[in-house]
C-alpha positions in Angstrom: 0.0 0.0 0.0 2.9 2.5 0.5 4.0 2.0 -3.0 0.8 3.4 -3.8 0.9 6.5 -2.5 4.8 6.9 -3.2 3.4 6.7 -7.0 0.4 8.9 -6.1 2.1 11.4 -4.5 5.2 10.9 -7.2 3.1 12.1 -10.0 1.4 14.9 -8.5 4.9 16.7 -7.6 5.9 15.6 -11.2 2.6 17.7 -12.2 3.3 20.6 -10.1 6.9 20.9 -11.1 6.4 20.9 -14.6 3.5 23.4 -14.3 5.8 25.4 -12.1 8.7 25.2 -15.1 6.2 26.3 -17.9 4.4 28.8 -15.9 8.3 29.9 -15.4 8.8 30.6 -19.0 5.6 32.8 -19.6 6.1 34.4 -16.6 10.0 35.4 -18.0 7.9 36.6 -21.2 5.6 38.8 -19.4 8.8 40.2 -18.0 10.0 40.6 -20.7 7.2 42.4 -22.8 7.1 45.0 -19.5 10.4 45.9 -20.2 11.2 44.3 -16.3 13.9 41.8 -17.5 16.6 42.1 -19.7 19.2 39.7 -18.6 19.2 35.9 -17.4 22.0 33.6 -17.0 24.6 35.9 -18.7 22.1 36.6 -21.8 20.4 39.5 -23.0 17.6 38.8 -23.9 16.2 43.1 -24.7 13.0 44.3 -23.8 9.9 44.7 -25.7 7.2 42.7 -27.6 8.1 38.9 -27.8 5.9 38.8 -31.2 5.8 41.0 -33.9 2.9 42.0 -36.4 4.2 40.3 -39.4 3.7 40.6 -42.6 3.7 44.9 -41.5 6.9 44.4 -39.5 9.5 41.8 -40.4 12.2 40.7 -39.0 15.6 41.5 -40.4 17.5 38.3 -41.8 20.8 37.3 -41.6 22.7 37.7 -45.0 24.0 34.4 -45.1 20.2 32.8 -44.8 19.6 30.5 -47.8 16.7 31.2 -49.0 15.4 31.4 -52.8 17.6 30.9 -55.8 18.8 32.8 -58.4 20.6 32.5 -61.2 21.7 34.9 -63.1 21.8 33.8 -67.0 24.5 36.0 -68.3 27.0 34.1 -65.8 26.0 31.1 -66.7 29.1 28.6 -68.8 26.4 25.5 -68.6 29.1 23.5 -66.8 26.3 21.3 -65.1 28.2 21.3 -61.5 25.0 22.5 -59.9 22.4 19.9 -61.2 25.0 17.2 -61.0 26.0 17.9 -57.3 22.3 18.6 -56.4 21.3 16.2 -54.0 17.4 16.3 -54.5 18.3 16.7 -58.3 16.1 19.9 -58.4 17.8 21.4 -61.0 17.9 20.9 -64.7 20.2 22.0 -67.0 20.0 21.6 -71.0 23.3 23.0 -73.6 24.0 22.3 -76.8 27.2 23.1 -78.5 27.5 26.7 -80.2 26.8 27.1 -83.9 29.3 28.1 -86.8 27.4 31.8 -86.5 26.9 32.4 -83.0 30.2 33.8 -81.4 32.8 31.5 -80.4 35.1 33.5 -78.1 32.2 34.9 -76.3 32.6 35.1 -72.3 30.4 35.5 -69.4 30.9 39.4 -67.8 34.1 40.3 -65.4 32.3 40.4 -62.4 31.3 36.3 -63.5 34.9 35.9 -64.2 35.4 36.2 -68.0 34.9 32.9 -68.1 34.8 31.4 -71.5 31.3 30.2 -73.5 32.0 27.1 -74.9 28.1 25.7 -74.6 24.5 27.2 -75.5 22.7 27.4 -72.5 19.4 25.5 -73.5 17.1 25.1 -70.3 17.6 26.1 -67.0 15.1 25.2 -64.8 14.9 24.8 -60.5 11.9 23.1 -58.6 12.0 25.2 -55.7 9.6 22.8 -53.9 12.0 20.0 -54.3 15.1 22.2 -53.1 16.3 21.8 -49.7 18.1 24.6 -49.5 21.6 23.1 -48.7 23.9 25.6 -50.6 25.9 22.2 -52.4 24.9 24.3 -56.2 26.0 27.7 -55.0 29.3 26.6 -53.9 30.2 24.4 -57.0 28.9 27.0 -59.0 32.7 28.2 -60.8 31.2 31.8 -61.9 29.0 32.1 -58.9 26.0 32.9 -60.7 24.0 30.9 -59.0 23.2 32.3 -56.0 20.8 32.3 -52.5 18.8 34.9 -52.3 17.4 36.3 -49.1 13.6 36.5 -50.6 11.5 34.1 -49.0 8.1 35.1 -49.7 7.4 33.2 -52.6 4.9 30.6 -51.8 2.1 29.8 -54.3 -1.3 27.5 -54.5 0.1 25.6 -56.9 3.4 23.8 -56.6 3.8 23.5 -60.3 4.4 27.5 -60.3 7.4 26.6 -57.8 9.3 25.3 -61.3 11.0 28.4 -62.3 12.5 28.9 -65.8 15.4 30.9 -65.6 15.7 31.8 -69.4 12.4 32.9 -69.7 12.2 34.3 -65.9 8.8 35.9 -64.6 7.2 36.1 -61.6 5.4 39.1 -59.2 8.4 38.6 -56.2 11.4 41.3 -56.9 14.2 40.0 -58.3 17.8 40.2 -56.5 20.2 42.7 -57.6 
């Protein structure tokens, strides 16, 4: 019978103390919102609202956040690092070899490198609902044309709009610069 109300007794104090712990938490929120605490075990955790009113007021993101991609055509030498490196194989890449009349010792711009354009870029297109966002294309990428963006509004109803077709590029969210 005593082991009974050992366990009875147990789990109430197991009830109380983990009431107690996240009763704690708001309780440091409240705090916090009333501008009352600002520093607990050595961090400062401010003062002010704990939420904020998005989409009016956003908050500012880090610019190394990998987020949407972009690639910028011009930059492009159709080398096929990216899609071949990609691990969700969300990228697709299409190049032909140039013609006898399109320019042969045409190169991408300086700030791409002045890297040669040995291949006609065909088809470039990224499923950004398959992308994971790992950064693998963006670091292979030998012109650095393909890049992260820090957009991240870009959702849509239909996840076939989430193909984008960077030679024939349109869509309502600003581009990066």
């Amino acid at each position: 019978m005593s082991t009974f109300f050992k366990e009875y007794f147990g789990n109430i104090w197991t009830a109380i103390r983990t009431v107690a712990k996240g009763m704690s938490v708001t309780f440091l929120a409240f705090l916090k919102t009333n501008g009352l605490r600002k520093v607990r075990g050595g961090y400062n955790y401010g003062s002010g609202t704990v939420t904020i009113s998005y989409p009016e007021v956003k908050d500012p993101l880090p610019s190394i956040s990998r987020n949407r991609l972009f690639m910028h055509e011009e930059g492009c030498i159709s080398c096929n690092q990216c899609a071949v490196i990609c691990p969700v194989e969300c990228i697709t890449i299409e190049s032909r070899k140039k013609n006898s009349d399109e320019n042969p010792d045409a190169k991408t711009p300086a700030h791409f490198g002045n890297k040669p354009l040995k291949l006609k870029l065909m088809r470039f297109d990224i499923d950004e609902a398959l992308c994971c966002f790992c950064g693998l294309c963006t670091e292979v990428c030998p012109t650095e044309c393909l890049v992260h963006t820090t957009e991240f509004e870009y959702s849509k109803y239909d996840r076939d709009h989430l193909v984008y077709d960077y030679l024939k590029f349109k869509d309502e969210n600003p581009l990066p610069k």
